[in-house]
C-alpha positions in Angstrom: 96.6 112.8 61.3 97.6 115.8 63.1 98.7 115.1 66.8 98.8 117.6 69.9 101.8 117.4 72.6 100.6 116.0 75.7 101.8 115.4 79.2 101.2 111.7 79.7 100.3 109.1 77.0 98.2 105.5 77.4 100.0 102.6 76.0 97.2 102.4 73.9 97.8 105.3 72.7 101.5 104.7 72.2 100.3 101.8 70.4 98.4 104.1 68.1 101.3 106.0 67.3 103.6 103.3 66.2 101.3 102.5 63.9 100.3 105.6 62.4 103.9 106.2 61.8 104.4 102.9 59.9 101.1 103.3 58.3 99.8 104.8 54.6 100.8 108.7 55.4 103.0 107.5 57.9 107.2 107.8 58.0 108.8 106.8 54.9 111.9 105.3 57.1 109.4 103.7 59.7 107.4 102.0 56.8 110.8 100.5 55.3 111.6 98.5 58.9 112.0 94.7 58.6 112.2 92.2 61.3 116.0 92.1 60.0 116.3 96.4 59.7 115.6 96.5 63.4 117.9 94.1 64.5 121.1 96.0 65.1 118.7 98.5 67.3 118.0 96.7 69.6 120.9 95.2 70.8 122.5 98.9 70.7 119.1 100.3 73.1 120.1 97.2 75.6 123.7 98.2 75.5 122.3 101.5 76.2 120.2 100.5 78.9 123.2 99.0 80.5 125.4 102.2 80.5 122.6 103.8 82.1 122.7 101.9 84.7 126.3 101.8 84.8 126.4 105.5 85.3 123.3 105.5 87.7 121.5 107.7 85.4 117.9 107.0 85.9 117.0 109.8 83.7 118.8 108.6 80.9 117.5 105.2 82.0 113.8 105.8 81.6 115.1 107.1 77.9 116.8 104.3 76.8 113.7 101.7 78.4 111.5 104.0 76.3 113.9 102.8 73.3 113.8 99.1 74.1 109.9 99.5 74.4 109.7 101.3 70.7 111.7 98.1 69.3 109.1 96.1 70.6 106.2 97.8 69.4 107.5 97.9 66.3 108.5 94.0 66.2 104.8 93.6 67.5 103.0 96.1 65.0 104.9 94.5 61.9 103.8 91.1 63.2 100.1 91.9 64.0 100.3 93.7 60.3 101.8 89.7 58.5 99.2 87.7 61.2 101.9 86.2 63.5 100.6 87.3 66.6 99.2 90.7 68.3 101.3 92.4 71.1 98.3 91.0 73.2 100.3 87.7 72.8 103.4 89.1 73.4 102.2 90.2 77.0 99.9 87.5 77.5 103.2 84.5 76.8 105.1 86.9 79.5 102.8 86.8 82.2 102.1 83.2 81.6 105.9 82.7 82.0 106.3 84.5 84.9 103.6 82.4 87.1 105.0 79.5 85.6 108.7 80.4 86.6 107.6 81.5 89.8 105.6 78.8 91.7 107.6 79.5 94.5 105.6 83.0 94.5 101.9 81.7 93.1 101.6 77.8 94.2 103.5 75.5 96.9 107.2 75.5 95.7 109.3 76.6 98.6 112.3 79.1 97.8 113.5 81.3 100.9 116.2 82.7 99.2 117.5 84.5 95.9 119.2 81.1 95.0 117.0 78.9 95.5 114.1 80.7 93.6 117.5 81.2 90.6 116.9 77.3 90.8 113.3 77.3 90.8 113.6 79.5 88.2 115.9 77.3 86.3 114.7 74.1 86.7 111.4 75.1 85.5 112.9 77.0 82.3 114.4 73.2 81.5 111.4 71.7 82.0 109.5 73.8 79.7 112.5 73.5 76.6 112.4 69.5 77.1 108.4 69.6 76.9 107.7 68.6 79.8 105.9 71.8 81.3 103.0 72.9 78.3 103.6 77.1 77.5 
C-alpha cells in the first residue's frame, strides 16, 4: 500500500504502519522479528534514551523515545498477531497501575513529599507481587 509523507501522524495510524510493515507485502526484515530478535534493541534504544538526556539533547531525545515506542509496537503487534494480548491491554494494565500506585494522587493516602509518595509507591508495588492488592 503506497503511503504519502505527512506532517503529523495518529497513533492509530502509527499503529497501522507497524503492521503493514510486518504484514504479507510488508518488510522482509520486519516480518522475521521474534520476541527474542528484538531483544538486544531495546535495551540499546533505553541506553540511548539515557545518553540523550545525558547530553540534554531533547532533539535526539524525542528520536530515541520514538525508538523505544517502535519496540513496543512491535512487541504488541507480534502479540496481538499469536492472541496474547492487544496493545489495548498494554495501555489499559499501565493506567491501571498508575492509579493503583498512586492513591496518594486518586484516593485518601497522604504523601507530601517525593519520598513519601517513593514509599507509597513502593509499598503498594509489594503488595501487589505478594497478592495482596488484585491487578
Amino acid at each position: 500500500m503506497k503511503r504519502e509523507m505527512k506532517d503529523a501522524y495518529s497513533m492509530e495510524e502509527l499503529r497501522e504502519i507497524i503492521h503493514e510493515l510486518r504484514g504479507e507485502g510488508g518488510c522482509p526484515w520486519d516480518r522475521t522479528l521474534t520476541y527474542e530478535s528484538l531483544k538486544p534493541f531495546i535495551g540499546n534504544e533505553t541506553a540511548e534514551v539515557q545518553q540523550a538526556v545525558d547530553k540534554g539533547d531533547m532533539a535526539n531525545l524525542c528520536e530515541e523515545l520514538g525508538d523505544v515506542l517502535l519496540q513496543i509496537l512491535l512487541y504488541t503487534d507480534m502479540a496481538e498477531a499469536d492472541g496474547y494480548f492487544r496493545f489495548e491491554d498494554v495501555i489499559t494494565g499501565l493506567a491501571r497501575k498508575m492509579v493503583r500506585r498512586h492513591p496518594h494522587v486518586f484516593a485518601d493516602v497522604k504523601a507530601d513529599t517525593p519520598e513519601e509518595a517513593l514509599a507509597v509507591w513502593n509499598r503498594v508495588k509489594a503488595q501487589e507481587k505478594a497478592g495482596e492488592i488484585p491487578l
